[in-house]
N, C-alpha and C positions, 0 to 999 in steps of 0.2 A: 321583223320583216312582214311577218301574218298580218300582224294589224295594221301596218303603214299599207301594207296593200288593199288592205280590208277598207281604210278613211279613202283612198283614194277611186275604190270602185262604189263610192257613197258618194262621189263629186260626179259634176256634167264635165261637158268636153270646156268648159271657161276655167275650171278648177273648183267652181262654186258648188257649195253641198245641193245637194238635189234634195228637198224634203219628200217628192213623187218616189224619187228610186229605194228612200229609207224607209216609208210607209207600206211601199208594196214589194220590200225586201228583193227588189231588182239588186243583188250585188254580184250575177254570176255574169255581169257584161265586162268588159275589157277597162283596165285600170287607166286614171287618167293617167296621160304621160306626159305634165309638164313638169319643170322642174318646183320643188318646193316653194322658191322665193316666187312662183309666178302662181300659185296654189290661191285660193279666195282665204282671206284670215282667217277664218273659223274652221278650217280642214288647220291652215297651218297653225294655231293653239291650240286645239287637238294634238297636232302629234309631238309639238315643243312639249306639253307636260305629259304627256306620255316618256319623254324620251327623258325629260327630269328628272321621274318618278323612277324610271329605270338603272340610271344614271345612281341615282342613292341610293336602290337597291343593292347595288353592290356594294357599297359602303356599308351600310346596316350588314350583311350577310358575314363580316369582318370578325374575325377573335382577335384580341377582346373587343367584346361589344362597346359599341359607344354609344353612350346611352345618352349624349346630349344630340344628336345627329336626328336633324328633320326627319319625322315617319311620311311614306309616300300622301298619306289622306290629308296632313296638313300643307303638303303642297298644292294639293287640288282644293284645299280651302282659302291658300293663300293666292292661287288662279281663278276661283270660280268666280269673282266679278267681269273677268276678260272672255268667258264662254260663251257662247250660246246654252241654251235653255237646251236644245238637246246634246249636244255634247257634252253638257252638266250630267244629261241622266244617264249619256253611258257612263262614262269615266265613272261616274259614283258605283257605278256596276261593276266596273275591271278594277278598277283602285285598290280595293278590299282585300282582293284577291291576291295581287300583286303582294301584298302587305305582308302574306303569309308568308311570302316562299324567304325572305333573309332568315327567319326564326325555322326555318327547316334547312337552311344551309347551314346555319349556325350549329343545329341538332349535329347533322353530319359532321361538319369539322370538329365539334369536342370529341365526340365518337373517334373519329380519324387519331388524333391527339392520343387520346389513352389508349387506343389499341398499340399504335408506335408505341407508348412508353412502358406498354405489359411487354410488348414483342423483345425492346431492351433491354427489360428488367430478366427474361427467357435467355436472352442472350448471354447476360449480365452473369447466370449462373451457370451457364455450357463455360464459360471462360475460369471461372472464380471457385466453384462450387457450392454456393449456395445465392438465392436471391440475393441482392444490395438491399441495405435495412432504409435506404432514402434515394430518392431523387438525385441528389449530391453526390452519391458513390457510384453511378453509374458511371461505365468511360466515356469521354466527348466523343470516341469514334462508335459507339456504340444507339445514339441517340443524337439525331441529328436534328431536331424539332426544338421548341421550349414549348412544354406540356400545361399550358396554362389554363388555369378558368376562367370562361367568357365573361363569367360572374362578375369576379371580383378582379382580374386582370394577374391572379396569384399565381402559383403554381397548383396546379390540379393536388387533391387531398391523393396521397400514397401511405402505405401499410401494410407491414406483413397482415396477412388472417388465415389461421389454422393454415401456416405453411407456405400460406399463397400471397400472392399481392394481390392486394385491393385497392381500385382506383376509381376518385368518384369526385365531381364537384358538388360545392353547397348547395346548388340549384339556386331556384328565384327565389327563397326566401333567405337566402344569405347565410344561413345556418350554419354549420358544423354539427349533425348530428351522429358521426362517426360511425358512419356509414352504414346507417341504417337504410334500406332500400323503403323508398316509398312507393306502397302501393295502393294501388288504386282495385276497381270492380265494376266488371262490365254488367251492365242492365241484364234485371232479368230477362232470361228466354221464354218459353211457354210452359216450360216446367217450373218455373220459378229459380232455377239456376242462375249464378253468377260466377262469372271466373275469375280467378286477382292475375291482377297484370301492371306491371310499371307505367306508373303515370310519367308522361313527358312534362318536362318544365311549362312556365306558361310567358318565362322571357317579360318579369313584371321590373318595369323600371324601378330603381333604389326606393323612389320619393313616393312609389305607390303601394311599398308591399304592404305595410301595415294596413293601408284604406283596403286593398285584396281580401287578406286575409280578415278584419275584420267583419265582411261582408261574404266571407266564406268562412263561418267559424269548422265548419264541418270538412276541409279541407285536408287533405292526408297528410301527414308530415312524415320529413326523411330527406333523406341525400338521393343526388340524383347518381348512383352507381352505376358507372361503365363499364368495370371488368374486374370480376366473372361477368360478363351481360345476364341479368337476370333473364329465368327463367318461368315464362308466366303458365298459368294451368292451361292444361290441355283442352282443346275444346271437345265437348261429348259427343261422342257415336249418336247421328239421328237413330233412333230406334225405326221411324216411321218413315226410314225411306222406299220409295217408289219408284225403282226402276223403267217401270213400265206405265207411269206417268204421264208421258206428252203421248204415246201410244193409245191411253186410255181416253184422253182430251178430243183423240182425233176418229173414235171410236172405230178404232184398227185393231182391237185387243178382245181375246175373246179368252172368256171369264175360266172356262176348262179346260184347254187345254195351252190356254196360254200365247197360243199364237196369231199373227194378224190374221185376219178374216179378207179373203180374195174378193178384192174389189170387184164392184158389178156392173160391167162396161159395155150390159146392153146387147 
């Protein structure tokens, strides 16, 4: 709705784009108010592949992923002969963006997924007395989902480990590495520190992992484990924090005794 409003306060009162009102960022005047069919075509191809692009959003955002399913940038490839030259350069600007968010839905729903299937398998032992050694032995009133991976479209990897269950998909490289967490390492700080912390999938189609990873030999390998949800390291105590900071900026801080210095109002 932001943005349909947003093309519409970018139109004159005919529906037609105003290149004046986009140049000098006039969009805080009153939205056109005709209806779409009477809009000038380049406002209304604008918001048709926008609303395409959104439209397959949701599809893409789906478990199991379908990895033959138009990505939103090839739809704006397969419209940008019907654009205008500026509506070519927004969209190429929102496009990208848009692109993200299925592969961060997707993150959430497997998340979703294994946690239900730990919380069953919890359940599973309040009932039984000890965890269920598979997926399979859990009760159907107990697990109302099918715990599968976006991956491969399987059932999410399960395991007893030291006691517990462990629950984890292959991740993007299709692997089974039995559940070894793959971890990744943030940039150094200014001490040269780094912290390990789980790297998220990177959601690489079938037919591309090998070209990936080839061109990532240095790339972390492991399973993408859900639960126990790893635990990445803590981040370090600044040593050099400065309370009195924006105090000292504003030179309202006085060096001995610490306290602001009474402004001089003449």
């Amino acid at each position: 709705m932001m943005f349909h409003d947003s093309v519409r306060r970018m139109c004159d009162a005919e529906g037609e784009f105003s290149t004046r009102q986009i140049a000098t960022y006039e969009f805080s005047g009153p939205a056109c108010p005709l209806p779409i069919e009477e809009l000038g075509s380049t406002a209304q191809r604008m918001l048709y592949v926008h609303q395409v692009s959104l439209a397959q959003g949701d599809a893409l955002g789906e478990i199991p992923w379908d990895e033959d399913l138009e990505e939103m940038e090839s739809i704006l490839e397969r419209e940008r002969n019907a654009l205008s030259k500026i509506t070519n350069t927004m969209l190429e600007v929102l496009i990208p963006a848009l692109d993200r968010v299925p592969a961060r839905v997707r993150n959430f729903k497997q998340e979703s997924l294994a946690l239900r299937l730990a919380l069953a398998a919890y359940l599973h032992r309040d009932r039984h007395g000890a965890f269920p050694e598979s997926i399979d032995e859990i009760d159907d009133d107990l697990l109302s989902v099918d715990p599968i991976d976006a991956f491969t479209g399987e059932p999410l990897k399960y395991t007893i480990r030291d006691g517990l269950p462990l629950i984890y998909s292959v991740g993007d490289n299709r692997v089974d590495n039995g559940g070894m967490i793959r971890w990744g390492y943030t940039d150094p700080d200014v001490n040269g520190n780094q912290r390990r912390r789980q790297t998220w999938p990177e959601w690489w189609r079938s037919e591309d992992v090998d070209r990936h990873l080839a061109s990532n030999p240095g790339s972390p390998h492991g399973d993408w484990v859900l639960f126990p949800i790893p635990v990445a390291d803590p981040k370090p105590i600044e040593d050099d924090y400065d309370p009195d900071w924006d105090l000292k900026q504003d030179g309202m801080y006085n060096e001995e005794s610490g306290a602001a210095s009474i402004p001089d109002d003449g």
